[in-house]
C-alpha positions as MATLAB code, in Angstrom:
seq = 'XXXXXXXXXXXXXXXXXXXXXXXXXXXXXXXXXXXXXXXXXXXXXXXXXXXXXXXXXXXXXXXXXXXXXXXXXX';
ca = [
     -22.257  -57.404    2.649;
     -19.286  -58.497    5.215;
     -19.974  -57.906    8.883;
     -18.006  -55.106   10.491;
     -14.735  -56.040   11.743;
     -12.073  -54.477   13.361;
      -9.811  -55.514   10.734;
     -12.457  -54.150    7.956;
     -12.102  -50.703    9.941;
      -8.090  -51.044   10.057;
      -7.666  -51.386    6.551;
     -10.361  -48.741    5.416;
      -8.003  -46.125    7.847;
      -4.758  -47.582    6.483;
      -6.368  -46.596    3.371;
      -7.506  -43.030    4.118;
      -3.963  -42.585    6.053;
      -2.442  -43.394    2.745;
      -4.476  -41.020    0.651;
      -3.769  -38.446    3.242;
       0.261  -39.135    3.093;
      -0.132  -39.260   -0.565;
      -1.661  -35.506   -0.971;
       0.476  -33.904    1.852;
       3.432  -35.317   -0.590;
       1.383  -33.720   -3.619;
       1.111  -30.034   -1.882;
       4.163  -30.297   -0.840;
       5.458  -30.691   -4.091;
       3.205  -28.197   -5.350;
       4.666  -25.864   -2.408;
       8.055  -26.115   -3.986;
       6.849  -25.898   -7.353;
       5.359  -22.620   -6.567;
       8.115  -20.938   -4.801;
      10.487  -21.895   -7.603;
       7.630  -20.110  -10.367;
       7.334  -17.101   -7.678;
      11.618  -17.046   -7.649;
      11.250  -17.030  -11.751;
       8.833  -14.613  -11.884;
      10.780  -11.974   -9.927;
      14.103  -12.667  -11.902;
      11.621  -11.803  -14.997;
      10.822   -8.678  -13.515;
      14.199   -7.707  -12.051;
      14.999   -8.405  -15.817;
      12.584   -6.019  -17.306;
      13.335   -3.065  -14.643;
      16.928   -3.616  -16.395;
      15.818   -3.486  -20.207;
      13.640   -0.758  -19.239;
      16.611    1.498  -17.577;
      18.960    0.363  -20.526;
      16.390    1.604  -23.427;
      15.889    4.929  -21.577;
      19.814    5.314  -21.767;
      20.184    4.499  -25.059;
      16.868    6.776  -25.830;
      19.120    9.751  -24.059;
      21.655    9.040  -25.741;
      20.224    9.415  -29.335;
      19.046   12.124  -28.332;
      22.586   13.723  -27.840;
      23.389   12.249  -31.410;
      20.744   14.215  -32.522;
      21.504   17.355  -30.787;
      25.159   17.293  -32.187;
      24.075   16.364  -35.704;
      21.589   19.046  -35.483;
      18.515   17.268  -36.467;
      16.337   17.551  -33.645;
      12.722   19.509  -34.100;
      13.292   19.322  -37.466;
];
């Protein structure tokens, strides 16, 4: 086994500061990555709140077409 060094400990710190850089990169990537599913996700739901508002129209208005055509509780 090699004797201790101070250059042995440099490069075994270069090599943990690496690492380190290399996973604050990763979350950060994973940060943004995130946000952008969270920004989705909300457009999906703004989306539904929509569909749901336009089928309860279109449910009141067959319901109208019924009334005129006299079919309802029939």
């Amino acid at each position: 086994m090699p004797e201790p060094s101070l250059d042995l400990l440099m490069q075994m710190v270069q090599r943990v500061l690496d690492s380190q850089r290399e996973t604050r990169e990763d979350v950060r990537e994973i940060k943004n990555r995130i946000g952008r599913l969270e920004s989705e996700v909300a457009n999906l739901h703004s989306f539904l709140a929509e569909q749901s508002i336009r089928l309860d129209r279109f449910g009141d208005r067959l319901e109208r077409v019924e009334r005129r055509l006299e079919i309802a509780n029939r």
